[in-house]
Each structure stands twice: as C-alpha cells, then as structure tokens.
C-alpha positions as CSV (number, residue, x, y, z in Angstrom):
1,X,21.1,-1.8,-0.5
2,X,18.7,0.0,-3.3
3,X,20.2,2.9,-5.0
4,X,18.0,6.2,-5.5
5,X,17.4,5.3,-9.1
6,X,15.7,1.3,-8.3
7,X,13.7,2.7,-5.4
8,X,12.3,5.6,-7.9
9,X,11.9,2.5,-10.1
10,X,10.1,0.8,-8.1
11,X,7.7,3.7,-6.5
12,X,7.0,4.3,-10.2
13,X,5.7,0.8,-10.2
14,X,3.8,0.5,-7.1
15,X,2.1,3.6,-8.3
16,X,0.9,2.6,-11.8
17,X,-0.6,-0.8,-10.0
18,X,-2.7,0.7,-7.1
19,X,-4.2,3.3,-9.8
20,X,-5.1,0.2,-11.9
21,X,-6.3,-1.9,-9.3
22,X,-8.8,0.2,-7.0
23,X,-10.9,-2.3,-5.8
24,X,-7.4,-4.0,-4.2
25,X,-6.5,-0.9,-3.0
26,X,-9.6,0.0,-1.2
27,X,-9.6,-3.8,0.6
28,X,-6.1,-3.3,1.5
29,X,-7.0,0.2,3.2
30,X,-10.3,-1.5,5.2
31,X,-8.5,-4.4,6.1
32,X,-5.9,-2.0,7.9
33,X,-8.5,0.3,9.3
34,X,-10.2,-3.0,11.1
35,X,-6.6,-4.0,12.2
36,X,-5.8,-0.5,13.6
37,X,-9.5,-0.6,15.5
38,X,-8.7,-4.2,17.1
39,X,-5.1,-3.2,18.0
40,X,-7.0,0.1,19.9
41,X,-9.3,-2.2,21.6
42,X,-6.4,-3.8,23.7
C-alpha cells in the first residue's frame, strides 16, 4: 500500500508531465470522449 507522502509524489509527477505534454493530453481526453459516446450508443 502507498503511503500519503509517495502518492503526493507521484500526483506531483503526473502533474508536471500532462502540463509538458498537451498534445498527449488532449488525445487522451478525445479518445475517452469517443469511448464514452460508443459505450452510450449501446
């Protein structure tokens, strides 16, 4: 189990990539907004 202090860590570091990768970031969010539509099509 993470303690308080690695899961910070690691938020910390999740953080500092997604603002220095955009373009990723904006794929991953389209790709799960077409994935949400096709799930609400069944």
């Amino acid at each position: 189990m993470l303690d308080v202090e690695d899961m910070r860590r690691r938020c910390e570091a999740h953080d500092q990539w997604m603002r220095e990768h955009p373009d990723s970031v904006a794929f991953s969010e389209a790709w799960a907004d077409r994935n949400l539509d096709e799930l609400t099509k069944r």
